[in-house]
C-alpha positions in Angstrom: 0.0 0.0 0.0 1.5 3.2 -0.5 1.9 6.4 1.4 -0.9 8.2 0.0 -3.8 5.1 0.7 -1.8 4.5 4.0 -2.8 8.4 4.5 -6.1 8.0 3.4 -7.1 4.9 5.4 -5.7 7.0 8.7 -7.9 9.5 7.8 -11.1 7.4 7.8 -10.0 5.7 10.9 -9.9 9.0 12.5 -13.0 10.3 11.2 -14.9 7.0 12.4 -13.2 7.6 16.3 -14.3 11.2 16.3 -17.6 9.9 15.6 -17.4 7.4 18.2 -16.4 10.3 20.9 -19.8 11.6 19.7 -22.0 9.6 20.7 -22.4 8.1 24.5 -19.4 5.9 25.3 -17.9 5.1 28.7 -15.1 7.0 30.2 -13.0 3.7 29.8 -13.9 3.9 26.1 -13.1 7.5 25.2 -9.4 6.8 27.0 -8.8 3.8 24.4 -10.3 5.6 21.0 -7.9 9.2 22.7 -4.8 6.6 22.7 -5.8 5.3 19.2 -5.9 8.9 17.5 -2.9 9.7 19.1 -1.3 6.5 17.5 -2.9 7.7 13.7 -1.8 11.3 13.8 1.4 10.4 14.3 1.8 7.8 11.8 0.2 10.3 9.6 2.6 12.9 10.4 5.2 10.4 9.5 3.4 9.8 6.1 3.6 13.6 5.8 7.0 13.8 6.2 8.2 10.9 4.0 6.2 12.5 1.1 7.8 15.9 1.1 
């Protein structure tokens, strides 16, 4: 897969865990989908950076 799909995938992913901090979840939840949007933005800044 390359950068740019990589990018793109991370980008859905994100958008579906923002949508998930939306709606009602426990606190336990919203700790685990914070850690996992941490974990994408930083692979996607390190897509960023290999493609400049």
């Amino acid at each position: 897969m390359n950068d740019l799909k990589k990018y793109r995938q991370l980008k859905e992913e994100e958008t579906q865990i923002e949508k998930k901090i939306a709606g009602e979840i426990t606190p336990k939840e919203l700790e685990k989908l914070y850690y996992k949007l941490e974990s994408i933005n930083k692979r996607k800044t390190e897509i960023q950076n290999s493609l400049q």
